[in-house]
N, C-alpha and C positions, 0 to 999 in steps of 0.2 A: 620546365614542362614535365621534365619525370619526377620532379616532386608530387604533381597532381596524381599524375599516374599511380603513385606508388598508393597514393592516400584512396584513388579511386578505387585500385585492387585490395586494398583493406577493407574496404564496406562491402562492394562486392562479396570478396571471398569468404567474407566474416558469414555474412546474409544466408551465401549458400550452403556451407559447412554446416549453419544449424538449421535448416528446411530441411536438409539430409539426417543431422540428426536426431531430430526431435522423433520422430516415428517410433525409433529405436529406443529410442530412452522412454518412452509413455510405454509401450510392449515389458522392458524390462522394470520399469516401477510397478506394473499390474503384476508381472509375475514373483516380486520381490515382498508385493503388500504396500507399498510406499504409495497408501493411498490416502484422499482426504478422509480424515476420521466423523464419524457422526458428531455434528454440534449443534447443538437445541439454539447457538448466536447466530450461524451462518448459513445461507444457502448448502447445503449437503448434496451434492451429486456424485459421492464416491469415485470423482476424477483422480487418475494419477496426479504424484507433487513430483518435487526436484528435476521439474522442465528446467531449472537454473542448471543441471549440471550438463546440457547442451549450450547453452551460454556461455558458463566459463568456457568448455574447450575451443566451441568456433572462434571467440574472442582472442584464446592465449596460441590455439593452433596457429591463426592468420598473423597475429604479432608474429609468431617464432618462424614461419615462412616469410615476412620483411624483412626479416635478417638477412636474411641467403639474398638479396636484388642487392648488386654492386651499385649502390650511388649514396648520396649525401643523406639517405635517412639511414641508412641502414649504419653507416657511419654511426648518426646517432645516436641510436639506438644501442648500438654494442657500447660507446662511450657514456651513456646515461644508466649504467645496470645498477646503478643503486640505487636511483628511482625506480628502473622497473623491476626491480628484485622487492622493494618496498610492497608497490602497488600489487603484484602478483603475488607475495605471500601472504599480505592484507587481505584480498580476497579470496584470496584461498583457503586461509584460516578461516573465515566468517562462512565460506561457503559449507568449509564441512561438519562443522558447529551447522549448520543449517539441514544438511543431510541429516546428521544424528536427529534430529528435532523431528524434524518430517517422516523418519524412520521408526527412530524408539520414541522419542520427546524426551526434550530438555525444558527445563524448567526457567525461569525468567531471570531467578538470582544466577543460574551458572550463564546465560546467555549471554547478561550486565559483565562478569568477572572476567570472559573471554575477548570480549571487545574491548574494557578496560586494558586488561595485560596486552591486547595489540596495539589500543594506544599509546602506552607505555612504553614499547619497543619501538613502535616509531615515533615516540619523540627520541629516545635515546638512538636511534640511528640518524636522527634530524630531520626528519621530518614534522614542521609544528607549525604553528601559528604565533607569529613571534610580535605582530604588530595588529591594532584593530583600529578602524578608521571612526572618526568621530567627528560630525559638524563642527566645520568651521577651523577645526583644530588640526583636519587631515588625517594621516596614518600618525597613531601614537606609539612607540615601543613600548613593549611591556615587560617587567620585571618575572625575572626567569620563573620564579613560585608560581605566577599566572600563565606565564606560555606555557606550563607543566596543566595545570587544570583546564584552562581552555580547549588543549589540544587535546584530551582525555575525554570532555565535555563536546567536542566535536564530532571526534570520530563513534563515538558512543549517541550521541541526539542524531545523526544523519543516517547510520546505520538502522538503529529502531524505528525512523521518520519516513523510510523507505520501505520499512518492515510493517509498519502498520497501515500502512494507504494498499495495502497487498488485499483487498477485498473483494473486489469485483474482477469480471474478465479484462483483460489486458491493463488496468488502471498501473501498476506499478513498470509494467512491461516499458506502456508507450508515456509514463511522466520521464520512467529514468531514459527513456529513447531521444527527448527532448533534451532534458539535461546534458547526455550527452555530447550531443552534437555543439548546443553552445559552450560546455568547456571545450571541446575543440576547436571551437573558432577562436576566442577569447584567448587558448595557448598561440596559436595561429598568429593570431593578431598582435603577440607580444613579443614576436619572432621566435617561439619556440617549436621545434617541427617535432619532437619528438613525444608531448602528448597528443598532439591528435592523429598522430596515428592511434594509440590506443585506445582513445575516442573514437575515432570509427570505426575500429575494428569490434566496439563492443556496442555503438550503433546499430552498425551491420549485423552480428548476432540479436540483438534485440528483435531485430526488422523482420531477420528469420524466424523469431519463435513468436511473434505477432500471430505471424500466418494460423499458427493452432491454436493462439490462447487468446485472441482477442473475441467478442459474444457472436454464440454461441462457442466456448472454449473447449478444447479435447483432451488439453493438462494445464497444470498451474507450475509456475515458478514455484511454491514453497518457497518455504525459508530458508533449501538453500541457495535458490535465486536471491530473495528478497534482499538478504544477509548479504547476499556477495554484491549485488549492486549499490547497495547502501553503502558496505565499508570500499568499492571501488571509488564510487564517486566523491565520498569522503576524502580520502587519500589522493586522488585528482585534484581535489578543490585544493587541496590544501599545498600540491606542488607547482599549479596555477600562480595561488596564491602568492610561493617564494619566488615565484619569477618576477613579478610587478611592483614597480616602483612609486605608480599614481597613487593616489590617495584613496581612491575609492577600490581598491584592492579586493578586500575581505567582503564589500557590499557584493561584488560579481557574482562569489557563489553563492551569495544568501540571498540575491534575487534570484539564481538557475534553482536553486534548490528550492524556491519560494512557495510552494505548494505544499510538499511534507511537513514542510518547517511549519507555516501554519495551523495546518492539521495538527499536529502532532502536540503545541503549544496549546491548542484550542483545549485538547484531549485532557491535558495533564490538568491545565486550569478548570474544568469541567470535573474533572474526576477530583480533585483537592475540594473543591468547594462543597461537592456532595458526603467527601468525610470516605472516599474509595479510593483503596489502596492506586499509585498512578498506574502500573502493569496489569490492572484487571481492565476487560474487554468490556466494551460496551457497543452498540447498536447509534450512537450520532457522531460518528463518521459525516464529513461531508457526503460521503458516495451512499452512506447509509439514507443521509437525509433527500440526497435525491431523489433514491430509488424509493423513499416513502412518500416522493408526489407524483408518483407515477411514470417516469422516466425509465424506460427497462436499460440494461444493463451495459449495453453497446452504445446508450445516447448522452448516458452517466456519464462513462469513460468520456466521450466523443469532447463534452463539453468541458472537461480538466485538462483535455488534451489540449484544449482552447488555450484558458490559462497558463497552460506550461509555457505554451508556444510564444505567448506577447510576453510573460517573465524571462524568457529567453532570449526575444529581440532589446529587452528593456536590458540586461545584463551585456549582451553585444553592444548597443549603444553607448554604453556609459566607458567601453575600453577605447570603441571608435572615438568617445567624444563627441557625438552625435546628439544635439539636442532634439532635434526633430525626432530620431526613435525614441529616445527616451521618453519626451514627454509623448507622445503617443502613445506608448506601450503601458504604461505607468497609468496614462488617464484611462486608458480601457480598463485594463486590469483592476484598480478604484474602483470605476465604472461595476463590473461585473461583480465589484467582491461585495461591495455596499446592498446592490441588488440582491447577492446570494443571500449575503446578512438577514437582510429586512424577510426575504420570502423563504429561507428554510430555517428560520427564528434563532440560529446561532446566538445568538443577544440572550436568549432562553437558558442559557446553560447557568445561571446565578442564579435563579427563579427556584425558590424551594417548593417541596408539596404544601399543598393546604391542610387544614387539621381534615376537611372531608376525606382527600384525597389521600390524606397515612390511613383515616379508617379504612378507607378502599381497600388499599393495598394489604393491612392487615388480614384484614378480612380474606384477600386474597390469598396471602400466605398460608394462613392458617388452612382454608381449603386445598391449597395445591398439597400440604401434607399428608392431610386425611383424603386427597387422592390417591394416595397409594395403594386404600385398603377397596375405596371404591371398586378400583382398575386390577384389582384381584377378588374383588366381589364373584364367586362363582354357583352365583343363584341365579344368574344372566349370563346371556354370550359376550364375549371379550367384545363384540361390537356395541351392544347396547350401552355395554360399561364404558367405552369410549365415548361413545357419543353422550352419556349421560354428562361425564367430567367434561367435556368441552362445555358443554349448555350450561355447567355451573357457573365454571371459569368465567365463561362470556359472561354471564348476569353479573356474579361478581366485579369484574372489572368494569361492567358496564360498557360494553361492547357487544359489534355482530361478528362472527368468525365466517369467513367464506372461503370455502376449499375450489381453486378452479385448477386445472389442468396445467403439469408444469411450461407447458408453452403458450398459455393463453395470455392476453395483456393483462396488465395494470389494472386494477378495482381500482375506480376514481373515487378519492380521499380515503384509501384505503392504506396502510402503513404493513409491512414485509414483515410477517411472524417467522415463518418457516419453509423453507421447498428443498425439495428432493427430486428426484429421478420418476415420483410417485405424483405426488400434486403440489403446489403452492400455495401457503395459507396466509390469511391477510387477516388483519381485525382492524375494524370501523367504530371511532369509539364516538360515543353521542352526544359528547359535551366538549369544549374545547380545557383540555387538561393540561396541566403543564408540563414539558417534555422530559422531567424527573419522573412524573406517575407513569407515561405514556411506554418511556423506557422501563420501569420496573414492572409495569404489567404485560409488557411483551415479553420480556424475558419470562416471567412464569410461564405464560400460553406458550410463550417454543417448549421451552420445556415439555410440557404436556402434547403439544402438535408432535414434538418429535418421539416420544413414547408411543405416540397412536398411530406415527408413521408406515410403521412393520404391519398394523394389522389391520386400519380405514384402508377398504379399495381402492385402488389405482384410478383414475380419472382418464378417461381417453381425449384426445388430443382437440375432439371437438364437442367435448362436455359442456354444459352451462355451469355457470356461476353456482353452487351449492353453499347458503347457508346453512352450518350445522345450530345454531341456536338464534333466537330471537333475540330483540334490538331489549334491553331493559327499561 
């Protein structure tokens, strides 16, 4: 029974410690500067980042207070410190590589070389991936040269897989909140008590800073969140992993983690095929593609949180040996992804432009440069010159651009150019294009949405719909 207990006062005290501290930390990242920077890719609402450094401490606070309870975890816990000295300098490292990022910026190559060197150090302290399960064949051993790269190739793809789903309000908050929980049950269930304490205790913080950063959100995790929960659950999965002797072992974390890992796989294949470097940003994001069929931002989340949820019972199942969950979980999950498939055209990402659709774009390009001289055109007011260059843009790409008020819904078949604290821009394009043109001509129009942000009026909160240019 004080085993429960103990696990129960870790979620608990985790939860409270970061409802307590997020206030404090969103107050001192405004007065630091540690704020979202303007991005012509992303919703911009100059919200505080590094809500993650609330996280980590609720997380490591409540760990380091289960110490001090005299019973059989605590035991644990002191006898396990080379796990949790691993786990906690893992995350620790990647959290403050995350603060620097969110504070001055770090650039992608130093980001890749720090999460390598921690992979590196935890293989040579031992913690790795020694064995991978394969049909039919079970868990296979692998030969050291490959447990060196795997484990390097793990803790580096789950890190950035958790880093890059960081898009929308709470989306990476409440995926890694799910993850969590099922590697605690999963160590749990393998008679191991001493991650999930740590698991819940970073549950529990999760749950805490939920409260502020789920839609409408008041800070962001940043990247030093993101970073730190990617290489946490990393480094979880993979001390999970050394505890299990079944065969389906390595499958556990890679159905808990089945979401990022998707995405992120989706990302890299997408981004190779179009000839883009794999660390440049793009706009078809699952959550991206969501919220371009009109889903606001809390119902985005709402429905990955789905997904997490049945990849998490499909990962519990397969430790219990439970066919009933699994195939349950596994047939929904099918179910929904096939579905997502066909209706947010994921299938779409091999589909190159048309030779029409490069002229578009050209054409487009080429105008978004000699917008520069437009938008300092001072034979007209900066307004006119704005509104001039949107109305090009839009003809060019062949599009309507409509500015509505940042709280208003969704422009139905309308896809997310730009919003701020100011209005939110949408463009409706005329013709059914392929999601390479759709994507390169929204990123020009942000571009240009977010230059004319500072000086197009504010929209008030019960504005109408405002087209700035006609349909071509």
């Amino acid at each position: 029974m004080w085993d429960k207990k103990t696990y129960v006062v870790c979620f608990v005290g985790a939860f409270i410690v970061a409802s307590m501290l997020v206030p404090g930390v969103e107050r001192l990242a405004r007065r630091l500067g540690i704020v979202e920077k303007p991005n012509p890719r992303r919703v911009a609402r100059q919200l505080p980042l590094a809500g993650g450094v609330a996280v980590i401490i609720a997380m490591w606070v409540t760990i380091l207070g289960a110490t001090f309870r005299e019973n059989r975890i605590s035991e644990l816990l002191l006898e396990n410190t080379a796990d949790l000295r691993a786990l906690f300098l893992a995350g620790l490292a990647a959290g403050l590589l995350g603060l620097y990022d969110d504070w001055r910026g770090a650039g992608a190559k130093l980001k890749l070389t720090v999460q390598l060197l921690v992979g590196l150090a935890l293989y040579v302290a031992g913690t790795k991936i020694d064995a991978l399960t394969v049909p039919v064949m079970g868990s296979v051993p692998l030969p050291e040269w490959l447990v060196f790269v795997v484990t390097l190739l793990w803790v580096a793809g789950i890190t950035n897989a958790v880093n890059l789903i960081d898009g929308i309000d709470g989306l990476a908050a409440g995926v890694a909140l799910f993850a969590a929980l099922a590697t605690g049950v999963v160590a749990a269930a393998a008679g191991d008590a001493f991650l999930p304490v740590t698991m819940l205790a970073l549950a529990g913080a999760l749950l805490g800073f939920l409260r502020w950063n789920f839609h409408p959100a008041r800070i962001f995790l940043g990247d030093t969140g993101s970073l730190f929960l990617g290489m946490t659950l990393a480094v979880a999965s993979m001390q999970t992993h050394a505890k299990h002797t079944i065969a389906v072992s390595m499958l556990v974390p890679i159905a808990i983690l089945g979401y990022p890992i998707v995405d992120t796989l989706a990302a890299i294949v997408r981004r190779r095929l179009r000839g883009r470097p794999i660390f440049s940003g793009d706009r078809q994001h699952i959550h991206h593609q969501l919220l371009a069929r009109g889903l606001s931002a809390g119902s985005a989340a709402t429905a990955i949180y789905a997904i997490s949820l049945l990849l998490a019972i499909a990962a519990i199942g397969l430790v219990l040996d439970s066919p009933f969950a699994i195939a349950g979980a596994l047939t929904a999950a099918a179910f929904a992804s096939v579905v997502g498939v066909k209706r947010l055209g994921l299938l779409d990402i091999a589909r190159r432009a048309t030779k029409e659709e490069r002229r578009r774009l050209a054409r487009l390009r080429a105008y978004a440069a000699y917008a520069e001289h437009v938008l300092d055109d001072t034979s007209r007011s900066p307004l006119q010159a704005l509104e001039a260059a949107l109305a090009q843009a839009a003809l060019e790409a062949d599009t309507t651009i409509v500015r509505v008020a940042p709280d208003a819904a969704a422009v139905p078949g309308a896809e997310l150019v730009y919003a701020d604290e100011r209005a939110t821009v949408f463009a409706v394009f005329q013709a059914p294009y392929s999601a390479i043109y759709r994507e390169e001509a929204i990123a020009v129009l942000a571009g240009l949405s977010f230059r004319a942000s500072a000086h197009l009026p504010a929209l008030g909160s019960h504005a109408p719909t405002q087209p700035s240019a006609a349909p071509a």
